[in-house]
Structure formats: C-alpha cells, structure tokens
C-alpha positions in Angstrom: 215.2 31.5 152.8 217.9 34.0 151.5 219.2 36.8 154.0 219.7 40.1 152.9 223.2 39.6 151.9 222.5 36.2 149.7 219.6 38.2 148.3 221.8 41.0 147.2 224.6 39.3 145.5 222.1 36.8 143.8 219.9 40.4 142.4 223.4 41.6 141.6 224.3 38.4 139.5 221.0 39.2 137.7 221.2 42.6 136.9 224.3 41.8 135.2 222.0 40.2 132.2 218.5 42.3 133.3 217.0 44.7 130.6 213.8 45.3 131.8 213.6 48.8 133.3 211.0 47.6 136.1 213.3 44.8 137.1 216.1 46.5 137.0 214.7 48.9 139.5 213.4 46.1 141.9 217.1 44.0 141.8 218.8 47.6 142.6 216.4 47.7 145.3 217.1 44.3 146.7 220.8 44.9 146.1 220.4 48.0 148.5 218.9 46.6 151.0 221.5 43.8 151.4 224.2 46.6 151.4 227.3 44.5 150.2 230.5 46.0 148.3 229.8 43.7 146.2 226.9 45.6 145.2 229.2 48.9 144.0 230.6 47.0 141.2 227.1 46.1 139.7 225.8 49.7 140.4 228.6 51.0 138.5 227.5 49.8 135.0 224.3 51.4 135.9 226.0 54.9 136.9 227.7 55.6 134.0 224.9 54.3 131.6 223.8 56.4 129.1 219.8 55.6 129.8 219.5 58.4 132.3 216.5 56.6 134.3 218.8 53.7 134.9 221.9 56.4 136.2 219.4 58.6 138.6 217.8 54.7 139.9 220.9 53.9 140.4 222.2 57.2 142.4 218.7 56.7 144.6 220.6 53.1 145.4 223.7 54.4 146.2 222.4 57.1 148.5 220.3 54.1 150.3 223.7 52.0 150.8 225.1 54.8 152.7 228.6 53.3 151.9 231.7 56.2 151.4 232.7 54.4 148.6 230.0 54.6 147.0 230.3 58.8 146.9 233.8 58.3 145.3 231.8 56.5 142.9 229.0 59.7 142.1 232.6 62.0 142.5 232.4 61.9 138.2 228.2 62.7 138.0 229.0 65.8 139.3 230.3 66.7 135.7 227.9 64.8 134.0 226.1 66.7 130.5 222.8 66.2 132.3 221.8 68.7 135.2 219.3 66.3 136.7 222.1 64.2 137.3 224.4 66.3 138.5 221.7 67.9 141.0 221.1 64.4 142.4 224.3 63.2 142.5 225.5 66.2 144.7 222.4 65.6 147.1 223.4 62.2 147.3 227.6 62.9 148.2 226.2 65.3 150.5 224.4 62.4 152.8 227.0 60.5 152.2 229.2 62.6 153.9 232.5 61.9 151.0 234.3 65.4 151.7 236.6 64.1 148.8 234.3 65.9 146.6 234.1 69.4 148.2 236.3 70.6 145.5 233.7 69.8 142.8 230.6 70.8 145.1 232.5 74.2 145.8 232.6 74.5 141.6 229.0 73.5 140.7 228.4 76.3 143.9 230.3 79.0 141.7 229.6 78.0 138.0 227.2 75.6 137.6 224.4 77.2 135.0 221.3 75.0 137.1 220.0 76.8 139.8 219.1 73.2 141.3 222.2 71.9 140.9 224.0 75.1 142.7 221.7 75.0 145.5 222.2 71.0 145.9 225.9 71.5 146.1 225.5 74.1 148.6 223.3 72.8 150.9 225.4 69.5 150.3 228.5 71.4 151.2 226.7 72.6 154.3 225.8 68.3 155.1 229.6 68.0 154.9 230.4 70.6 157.4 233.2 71.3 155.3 234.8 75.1 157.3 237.0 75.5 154.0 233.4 76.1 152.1 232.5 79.1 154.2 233.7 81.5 151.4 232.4 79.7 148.6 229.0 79.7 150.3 229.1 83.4 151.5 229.7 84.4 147.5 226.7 82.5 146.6 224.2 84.7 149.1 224.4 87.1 145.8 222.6 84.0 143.9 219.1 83.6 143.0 216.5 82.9 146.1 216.9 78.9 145.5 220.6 78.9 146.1 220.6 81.7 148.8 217.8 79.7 150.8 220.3 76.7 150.7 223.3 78.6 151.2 221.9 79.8 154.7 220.8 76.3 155.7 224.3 75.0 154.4 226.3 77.9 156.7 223.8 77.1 159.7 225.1 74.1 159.3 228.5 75.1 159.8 227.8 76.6 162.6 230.7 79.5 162.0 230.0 82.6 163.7 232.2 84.9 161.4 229.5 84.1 159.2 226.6 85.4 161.5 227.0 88.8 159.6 226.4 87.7 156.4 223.5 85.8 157.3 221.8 88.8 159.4 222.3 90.7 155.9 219.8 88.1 154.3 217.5 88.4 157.3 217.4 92.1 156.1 216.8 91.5 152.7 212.7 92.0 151.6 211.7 88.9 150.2 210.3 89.1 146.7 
C-alpha cells in the first residue's frame, strides 16, 4: 500500500495529463492530504488556470496544505479579474498566516469594489494579527455592515486597546 506521501506525488504525476474535472478534484484531494512540496508545483498550473472551478479547487487545496509557501503562491489571486477568487484567495492567506501579503489585503480593505472580498481581507488581516493593519481596519468601520462586522472581529483579534474606542462607537451604532 501507498502512504500519504507516495500517494501524493503519484496523483501529482497524474494531474499533470488529467482533464476530467471530477478527477482532477479527487487527485488535488489526494495530493493534499499527502502534503508534499512537491505538490506546490502541480497546484500551480491549476492556480493560474483560466477555468475558474479548477483555480478556486485548487485554492480549497492550498488552504488544506497549510504550507507558507503555498500563500506566496495565492499572493497574485489577490489581483485576479474575478472577485470570487480574490475573496477566496484572501480567506485562504489569512489561515495561512503569510503576512507577506498584508500589503495587498490592506488594498482590497480600502479599494476593492466586492463587499466580500473587503470583508475577507479584513477579517484575514485580523487572522494575521498584523498591528500595522489597525488603521486600515479602523477606516473601513465606515464600510457597509459586511465589512464592518469583519473589521470588528479582525481588530478583536488584534487585541489593541487604542482601538477599544472605535469599536464602542459601533456598539453604539443602531443596527439597520
């Protein structure tokens, strides 16, 4: 019988010629549970695919591997055209704890034209317990409900107190 790892690199040898959607999903499942490098280099192709099934199936993987390198590797989805991905993507460099990104989760925070993906970069900002962010966050309590719900889990998580006023503001604010 295979272990995990021989399991892993032998899905990753046959994703390399797999174009079956279903199988592809399974092999990226196998490959994340044997949690190799090795793995990174296969789920690359599938992260900067243009099928964007395949790209979000293969962020799910990444997030599962809970490897660092594999955040450097989401770093570019943050940008990507499509807001699905760059929602998931910054849910998924937030677990992963990568604070390399903080200057593009700080961004999609201030500009980003998704509501989802603002409030997954700030609640991801909040994962990273980045204290730089604390600004950034506190600007986006003027944000719709979604984002400001995330922004106070994201400065709880922080655990700042210069930001304790800020919050008791929202605690003040009726709820729609």
């Amino acid at each position: 019988a295979l272990d995990g790892k021989e399991s892993a690199v032998a899905a990753s040898k046959l994703l390399n010629s797999e174009t079956d959607a279903d199988v592809i999903e399974s092999l990226l499942e196998i490959v994340a549970k044997g949690g190799t490098d090795d793995a990174l280099v296969t789920l690359q192709k599938y992260l900067d695919s243009e099928d964007r099934e395949l790209r979000h199936r293969a962020i799910a993987t990444l997030r599962r591997l809970k490897n660092v390198r594999g955040a450097r590797m989401l770093a570019p989805l943050l940008e990507n055209s499509d807001h699905e991905t760059r929602r998931l993507a910054a849910e998924a460099v937030g677990q992963l704890k990568q604070k390399s990104v903080v200057p593009a989760l700080q961004e999609l925070v201030k500009s980003d034209s998704e509501d989802q993906v603002r409030a997954a970069a700030a609640r991801a900002l909040g994962e990273l317990k980045d204290e730089d962010s604390a600004q950034v966050l506190e600007d986006a309590l003027r944000d719709c409900r979604l984002v400001k719900c995330q922004v106070v889990i994201a400065l709880g998580m922080l655990g700042r107190k210069d930001t304790i006023p800020a919050l008791l503001a929202q605690l003040r604010e009726a709820a729609p």
